[in-house]
C-alpha positions as CSV (number, residue, x, y, z in Angstrom):
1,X,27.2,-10.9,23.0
2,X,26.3,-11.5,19.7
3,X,22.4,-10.3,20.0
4,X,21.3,-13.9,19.3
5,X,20.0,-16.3,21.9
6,X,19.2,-20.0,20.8
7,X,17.1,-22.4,23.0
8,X,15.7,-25.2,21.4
9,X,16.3,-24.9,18.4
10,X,14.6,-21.4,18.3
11,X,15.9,-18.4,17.3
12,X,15.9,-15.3,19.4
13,X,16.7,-11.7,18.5
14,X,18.0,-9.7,21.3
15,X,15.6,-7.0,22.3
16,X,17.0,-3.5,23.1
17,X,15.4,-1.4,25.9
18,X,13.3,1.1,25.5
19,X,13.6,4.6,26.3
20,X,11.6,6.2,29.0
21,X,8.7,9.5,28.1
22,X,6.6,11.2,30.1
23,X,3.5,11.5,28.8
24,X,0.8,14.2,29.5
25,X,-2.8,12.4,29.6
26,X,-6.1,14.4,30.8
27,X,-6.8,12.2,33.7
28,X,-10.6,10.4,32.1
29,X,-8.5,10.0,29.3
30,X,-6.0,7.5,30.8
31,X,-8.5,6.0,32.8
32,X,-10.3,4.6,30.1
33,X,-6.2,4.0,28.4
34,X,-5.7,1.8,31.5
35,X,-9.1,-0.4,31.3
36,X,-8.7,-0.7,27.2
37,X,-5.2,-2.1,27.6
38,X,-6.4,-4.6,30.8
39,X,-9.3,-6.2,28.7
40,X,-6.8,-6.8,25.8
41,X,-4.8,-8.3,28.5
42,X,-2.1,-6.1,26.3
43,X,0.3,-3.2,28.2
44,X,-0.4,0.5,27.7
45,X,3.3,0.4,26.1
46,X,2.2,-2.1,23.4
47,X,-0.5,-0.5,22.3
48,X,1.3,2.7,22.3
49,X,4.2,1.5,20.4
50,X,1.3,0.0,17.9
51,X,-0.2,3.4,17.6
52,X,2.4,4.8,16.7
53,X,3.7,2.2,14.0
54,X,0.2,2.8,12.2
55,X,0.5,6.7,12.5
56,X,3.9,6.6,10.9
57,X,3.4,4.1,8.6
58,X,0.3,5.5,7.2
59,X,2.2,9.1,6.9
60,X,3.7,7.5,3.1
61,X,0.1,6.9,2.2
62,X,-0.9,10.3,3.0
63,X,2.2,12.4,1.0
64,X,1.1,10.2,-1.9
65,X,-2.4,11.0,-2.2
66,X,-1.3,14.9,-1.4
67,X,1.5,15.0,-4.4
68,X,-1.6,13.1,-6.6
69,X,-3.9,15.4,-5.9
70,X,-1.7,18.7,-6.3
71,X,-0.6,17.3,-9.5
72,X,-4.0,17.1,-10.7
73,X,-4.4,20.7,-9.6
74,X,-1.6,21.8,-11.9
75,X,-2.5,19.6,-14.9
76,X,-6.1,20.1,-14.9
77,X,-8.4,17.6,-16.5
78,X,-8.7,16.4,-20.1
79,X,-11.9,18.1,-21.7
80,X,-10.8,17.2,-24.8
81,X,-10.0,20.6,-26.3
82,X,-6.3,20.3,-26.4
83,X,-6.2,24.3,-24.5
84,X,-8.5,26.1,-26.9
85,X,-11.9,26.9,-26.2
86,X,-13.2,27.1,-29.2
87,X,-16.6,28.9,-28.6
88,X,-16.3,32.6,-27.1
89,X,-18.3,34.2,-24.1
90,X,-21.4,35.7,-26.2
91,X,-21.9,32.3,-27.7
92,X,-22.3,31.1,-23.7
93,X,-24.1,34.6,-22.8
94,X,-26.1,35.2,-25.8
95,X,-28.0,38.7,-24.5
């Protein structure tokens, strides 16, 4: 089998089978899982396997902004004193 079907002139690609969990739900929880998926007419599977996607695929977005921010963190912001301060702590204090 190569993992193509045609019919019509349409292409297929060959689906592999999914792999069975057991997932832990607190029971309203589900419930409400159950009646979401129905009135999407969509299967708790689907929207699962959606969930999932986004979760993952938003996990790039997330190390990006962390190794932005950290680098901020270590280069500090421009002032525009090039690392001198050029006034001294009485001039800020005067007493």
């Amino acid at each position: 089998m190569s993992g193509e079907f045609t019919f019509l002139g349409d292409r297929l690609n060959f689906v592999k089978a999914h792999t069975k969990v057991t997932l832990s739900l607190p029971e309203p929880l589900l419930r409400r899982f159950r009646v979401y998926a129905a009135s999407r007419n969509e299967s708790m599977t689907s929207l699962m396997v959606k969930a999932i996607r986004a979760l993952m695929d938003g996990e790039p977005d997330r190390e990006k902004a962390k190794r932005r921010f950290l680098g901020r963190l270590t280069e500090g912001r421009n002032l525009g004193t090039h690392g001198k301060i050029p006034w001294g702590r009485g001039e800020i204090h005067e007493r």
